[in-house]
C-alpha positions in Angstrom: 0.6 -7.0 -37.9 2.8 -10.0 -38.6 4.8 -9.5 -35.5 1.8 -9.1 -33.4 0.3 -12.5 -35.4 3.2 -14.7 -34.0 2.6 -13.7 -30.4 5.6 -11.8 -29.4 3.3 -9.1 -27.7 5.1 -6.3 -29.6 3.3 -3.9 -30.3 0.6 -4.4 -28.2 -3.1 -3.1 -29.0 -5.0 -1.0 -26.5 -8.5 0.2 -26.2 -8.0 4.1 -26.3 -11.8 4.6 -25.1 -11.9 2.3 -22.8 -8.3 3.2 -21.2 -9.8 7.0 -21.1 -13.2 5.5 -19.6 -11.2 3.9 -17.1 -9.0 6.8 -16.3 -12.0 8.9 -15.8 -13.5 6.6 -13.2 -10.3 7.0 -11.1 -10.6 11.0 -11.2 -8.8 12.2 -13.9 -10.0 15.1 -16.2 -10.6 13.9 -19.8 -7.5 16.2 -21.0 -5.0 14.2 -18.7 -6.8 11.0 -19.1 -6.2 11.5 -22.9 -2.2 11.9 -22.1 -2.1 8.6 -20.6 0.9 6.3 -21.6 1.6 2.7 -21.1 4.1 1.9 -18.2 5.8 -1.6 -18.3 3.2 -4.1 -20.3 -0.1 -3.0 -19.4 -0.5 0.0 -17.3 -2.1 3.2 -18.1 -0.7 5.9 -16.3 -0.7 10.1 -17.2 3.3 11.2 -17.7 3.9 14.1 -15.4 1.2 13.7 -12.7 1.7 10.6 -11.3 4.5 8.5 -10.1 3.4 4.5 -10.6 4.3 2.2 -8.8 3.0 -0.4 -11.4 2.7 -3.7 -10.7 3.0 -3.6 -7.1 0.6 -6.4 -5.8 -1.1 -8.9 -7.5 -4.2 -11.0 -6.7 -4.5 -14.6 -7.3 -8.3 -15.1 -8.3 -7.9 -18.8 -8.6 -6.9 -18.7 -4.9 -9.8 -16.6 -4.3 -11.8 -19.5 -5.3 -10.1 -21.9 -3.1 -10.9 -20.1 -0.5 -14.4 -19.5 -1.2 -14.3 -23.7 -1.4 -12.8 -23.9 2.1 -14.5 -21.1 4.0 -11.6 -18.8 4.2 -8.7 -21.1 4.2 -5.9 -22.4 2.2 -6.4 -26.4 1.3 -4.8 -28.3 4.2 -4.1 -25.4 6.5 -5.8 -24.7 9.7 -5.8 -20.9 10.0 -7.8 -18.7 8.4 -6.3 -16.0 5.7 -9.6 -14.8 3.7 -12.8 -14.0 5.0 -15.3 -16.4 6.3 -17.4 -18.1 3.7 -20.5 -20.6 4.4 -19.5 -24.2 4.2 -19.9 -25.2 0.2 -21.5 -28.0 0.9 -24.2 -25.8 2.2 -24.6 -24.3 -1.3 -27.2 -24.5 -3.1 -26.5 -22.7 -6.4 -23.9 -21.7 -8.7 -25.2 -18.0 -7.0 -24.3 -19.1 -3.6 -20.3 -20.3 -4.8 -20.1 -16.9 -6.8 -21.3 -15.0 -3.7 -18.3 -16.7 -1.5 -15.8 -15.8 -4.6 -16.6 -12.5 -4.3 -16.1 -12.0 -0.8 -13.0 -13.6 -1.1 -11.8 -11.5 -4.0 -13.4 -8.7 -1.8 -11.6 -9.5 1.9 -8.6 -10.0 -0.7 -8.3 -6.4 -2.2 -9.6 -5.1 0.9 -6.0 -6.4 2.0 -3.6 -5.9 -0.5 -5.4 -1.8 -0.6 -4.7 -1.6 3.4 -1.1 -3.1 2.8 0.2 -1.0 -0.1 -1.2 2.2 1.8 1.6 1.2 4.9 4.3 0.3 2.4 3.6 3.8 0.8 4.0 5.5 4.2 6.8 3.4 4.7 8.4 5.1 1.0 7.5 8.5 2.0 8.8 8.3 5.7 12.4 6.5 4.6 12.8 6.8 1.5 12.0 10.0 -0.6 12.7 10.1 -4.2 13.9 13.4 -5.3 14.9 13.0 -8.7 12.0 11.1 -9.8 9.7 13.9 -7.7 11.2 16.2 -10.3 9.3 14.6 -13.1 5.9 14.8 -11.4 3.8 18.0 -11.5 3.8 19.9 -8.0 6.0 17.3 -6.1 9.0 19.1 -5.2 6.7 22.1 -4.4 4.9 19.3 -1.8 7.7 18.4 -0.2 8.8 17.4 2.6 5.4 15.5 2.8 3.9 15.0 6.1 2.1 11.6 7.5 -1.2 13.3 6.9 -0.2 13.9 3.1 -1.6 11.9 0.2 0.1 13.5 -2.7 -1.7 12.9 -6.1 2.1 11.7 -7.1 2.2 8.7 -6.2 -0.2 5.8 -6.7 0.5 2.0 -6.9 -1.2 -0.6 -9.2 -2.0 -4.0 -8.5 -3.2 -6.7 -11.0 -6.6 -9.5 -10.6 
């Protein structure tokens, strides 16, 4: 307790229900989902039946937000990188500013999903991973894995 007192963030504390809860939710039986281990800092991930690729992609919520203030763009730029969003000084509510953050945050994970799912075709065309398909239940038996494969092995994190 005294080391986790000063802040040095060893050893860290985890929710065991709510990591299982959570685990659950994505699909995974309550026997694997209470297996899970802790990958890097903070993510949950079940040893032998999936391959992480943690902390892949993150999202930048504040920048969600400044982009809900500036209908979709980045402050001072001209093009438009989130979705569109109603002019904020249209707003009438704090209701009407969250609504615009969530579509941001929304048009934002809608994109990081749709890129992480190429750069995992990209993996699995070019570059296979043998040795760490060893450790995964039923990945060697998969293989060579075809475009229209989606092995269970392999799922990548990203971070709000």
């Amino acid at each position: 307790m005294t080391v986790a007192r000063v802040g040095q963030g060893t050893p860290a504390f985890f929710s065991h229900e709510a990591t299982i809860s959570a685990l659950k939710s994505y699909g995974y039986p309550e026997d694997e989902a209470r297996n899970y281990a802790v990958v890097g800092c903070v993510e949950p991930t079940i040893p032998g039946k999936s391959f992480c690729s943690t902390d892949a992609a993150l999202v930048n919520l504040p920048v969600c937000l400044e982009l809900a203030l500036n209908r979709g763009r980045r402050t001072g730029r001209r093009k438009r990188v989130g979705a569109e969003t109603a002019d904020p000084r249209t707003f009438t509510s704090s209701a009407d500013l969250l609504d615009a953050f969530r579509r941001q945050v929304d048009h934002l994970v809608k994109r990081l999903v749709d890129d992480i799912q190429i750069i995992e075709l990209g993996n699995r065309r070019f570059h296979p991973t043998p040795f760490s398909s060893m450790l995964v239940d039923g990945c060697i038996e998969s293989e060579p894995f075809t475009e229209e494969d989606k092995p269970a092995c392999n799922k990548t994190n990203g971070f709000l």
